[in-house]
N, C-alpha and C positions, 0 to 999 in steps of 0.2 A: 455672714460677716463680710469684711470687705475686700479678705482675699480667698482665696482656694485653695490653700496653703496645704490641709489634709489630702486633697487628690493630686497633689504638684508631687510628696512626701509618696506616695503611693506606685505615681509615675519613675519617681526616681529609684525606688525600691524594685521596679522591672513589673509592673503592670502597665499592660498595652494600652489601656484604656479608661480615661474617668467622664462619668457624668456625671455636675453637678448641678444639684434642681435648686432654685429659688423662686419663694412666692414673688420676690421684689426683685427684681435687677439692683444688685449692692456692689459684686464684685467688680475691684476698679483695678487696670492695665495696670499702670505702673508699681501699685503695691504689691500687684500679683508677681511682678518682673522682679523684685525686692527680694521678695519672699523667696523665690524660686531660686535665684544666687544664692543665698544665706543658708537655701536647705541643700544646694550643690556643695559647698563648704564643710557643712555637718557632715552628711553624706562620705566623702571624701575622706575625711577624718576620721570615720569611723564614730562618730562623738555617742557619749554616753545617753542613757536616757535620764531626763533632767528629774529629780525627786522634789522631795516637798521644801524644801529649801527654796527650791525658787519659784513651787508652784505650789504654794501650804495647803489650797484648796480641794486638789486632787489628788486622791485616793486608788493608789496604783495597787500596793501591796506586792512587787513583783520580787521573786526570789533571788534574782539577781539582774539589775541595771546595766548593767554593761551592753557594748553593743550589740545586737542580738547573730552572732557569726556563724551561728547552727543553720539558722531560717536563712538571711542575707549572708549568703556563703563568699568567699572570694571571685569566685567563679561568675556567679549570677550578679555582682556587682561591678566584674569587670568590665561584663554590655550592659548591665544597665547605668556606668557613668561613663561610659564611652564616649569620648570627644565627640566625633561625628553625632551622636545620638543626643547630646547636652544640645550639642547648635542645634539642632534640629527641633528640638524641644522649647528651646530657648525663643527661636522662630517665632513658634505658634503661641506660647503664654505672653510674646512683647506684640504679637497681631502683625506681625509683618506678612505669616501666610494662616490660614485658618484650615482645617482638618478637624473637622466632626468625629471623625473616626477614632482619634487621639484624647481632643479634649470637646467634648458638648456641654457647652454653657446653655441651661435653660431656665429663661424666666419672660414671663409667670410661667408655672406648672402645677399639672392636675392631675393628668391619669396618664398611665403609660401607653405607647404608639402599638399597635398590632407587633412592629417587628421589633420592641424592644421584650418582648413577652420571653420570659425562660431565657435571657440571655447575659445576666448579671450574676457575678459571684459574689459580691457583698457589698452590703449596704451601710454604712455608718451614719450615724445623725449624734450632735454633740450640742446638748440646749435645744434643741429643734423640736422634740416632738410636745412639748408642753404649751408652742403656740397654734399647734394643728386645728384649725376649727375641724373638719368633718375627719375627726381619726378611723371610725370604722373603714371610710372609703381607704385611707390613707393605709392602713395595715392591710386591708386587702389589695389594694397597689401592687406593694413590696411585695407580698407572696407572690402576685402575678411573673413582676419583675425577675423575682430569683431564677435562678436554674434549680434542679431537685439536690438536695443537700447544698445548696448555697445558705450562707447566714448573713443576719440582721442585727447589726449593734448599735444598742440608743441610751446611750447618758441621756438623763430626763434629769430636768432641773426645777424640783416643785417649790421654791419661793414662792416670793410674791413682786422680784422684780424692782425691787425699790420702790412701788407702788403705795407699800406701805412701812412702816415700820419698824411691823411685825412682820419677820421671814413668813407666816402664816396668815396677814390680815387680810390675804385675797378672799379666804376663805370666809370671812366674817363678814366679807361685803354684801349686802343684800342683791337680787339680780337688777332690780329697777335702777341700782347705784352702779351694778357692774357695767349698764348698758350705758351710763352716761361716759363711763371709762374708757369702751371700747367705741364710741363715738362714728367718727368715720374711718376710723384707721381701719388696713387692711387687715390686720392681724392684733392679736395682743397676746391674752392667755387662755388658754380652754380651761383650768382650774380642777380639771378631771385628779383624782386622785391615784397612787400607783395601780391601784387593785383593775381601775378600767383599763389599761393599758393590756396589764398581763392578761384581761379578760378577752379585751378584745384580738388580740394576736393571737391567743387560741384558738379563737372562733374565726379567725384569717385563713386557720391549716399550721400553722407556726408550732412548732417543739420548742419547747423553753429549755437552754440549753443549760443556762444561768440567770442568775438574778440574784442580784444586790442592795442593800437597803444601806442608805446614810441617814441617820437621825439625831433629830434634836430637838429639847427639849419645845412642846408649842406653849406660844406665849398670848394669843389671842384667848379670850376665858369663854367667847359665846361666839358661837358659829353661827353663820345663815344657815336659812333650814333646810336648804339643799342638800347639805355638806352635816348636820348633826349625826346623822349616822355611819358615816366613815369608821372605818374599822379602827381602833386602835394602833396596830401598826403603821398605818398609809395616816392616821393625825399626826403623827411625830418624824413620818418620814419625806426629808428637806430633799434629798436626793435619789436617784436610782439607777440600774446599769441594768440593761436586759438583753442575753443574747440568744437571739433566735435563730431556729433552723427550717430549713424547708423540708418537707420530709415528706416520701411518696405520696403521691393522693392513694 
């Protein structure tokens, strides 16, 4: 997207450090500066976590919204909104001074650096993993990336994108059709359905710690033939949450 608003959110919660990867360079300075005030304010306030009322799409289910004051204790909040530590912060997401260390903006990106190996505790991807052309390489990444018991969380968003329709006509597209779609663009959609995901993050080293199914009814009546045998569950399911663990080799 066009800010980094999830690892600003993270940084401000008293994590040292975010990298975030993009195939495209999107994220832009000043919406990131935006963003960053607006989640200092939340922050400060303590403010709720927002429900389907203002976000009908997403499927939290959590048992109590409030602000989470067990996990982000008084304590741990008092440095991590620390005057000094806000400017300091503020600094580097407005580009006046840059620190890798802090925030690593990376794009294009591929495969992880020798010294970033075992050095991450977790991973979030939100709509991202459904444009992934090469997922195998892509889920053995992240294992690399984790440290041992670090985890991996990915909302996968299997529409079709507005492409079609039908939240499911990607599915029905034949591939000679798909490849006129995906044209020259750098990305679009892999089309993989949930079952490859969870397969292949198995086959990464990945412990599935959870996993989520949103579904709804498909409306496409003939599939390409790629895709005609898909499982029953993964033809009806629009959405997915999976969260992964790294777990001793």
């Amino acid at each position: 997207g066009d800010s980094i608003g999830t690892g600003l959110a993270a940084l401000l919660s008293g994590a040292s450090r975010y990298l975030a990867l993009d195939a495209i360079a999107h994220a832009d300075a000043e919406r990131n500066l935006h963003v960053f005030d607006s989640l200092v304010e939340l922050f400060r306030r303590r403010a709720d976590i927002p429900g389907r009322e203002q976000f009908p799409e997403i499927k939290l289910d959590l048992a109590d919204s409030r602000f989470p004051q067990t996990i982000l204790t008084p304590s741990r909040m008092q440095d991590a909104l620390a005057d000094e530590r806000i400017r300091w912060l503020r600094g580097i997401v407005s580009g006046e001074h840059r620190d890798p260390t802090v925030i690593d903006y990376r794009a294009p990106w591929d495969q992880p650096s020798g010294a970033d190996i075992g050095s991450v505790d977790f991973i979030l991807t939100n709509a991202v993993m459904e444009h992934v052309a090469n997922l195998p390489a892509a889920y053995i990444a992240m294992q690399h990336w984790l440290r041992t018991n670090g985890l991996a969380s990915h909302q996968i968003d299997f529409r079709s994108h507005g492409l079609f329709k039908a939240w499911d006509g990607h599915w029905a597209c034949p591939d000679w059709l798909w490849r006129l779609f995906l044209g020259r663009r750098a990305y679009l959609l892999n089309r993989e359905p949930f079952a490859t995901h969870r397969t292949l993050a198995s086959a990464a080293g990945f412990h599935e710690r959870h996993c989520v199914r949103i579904e709804s009814t498909p409306v496409s009546r003939r599939l390409a033939k790629r895709f005609r045998r898909m499982s029953a569950p993964d033809r009806s399911t629009c959405g997915g949450y999976l969260l992964l663990e790294k777990i001793p080799a």
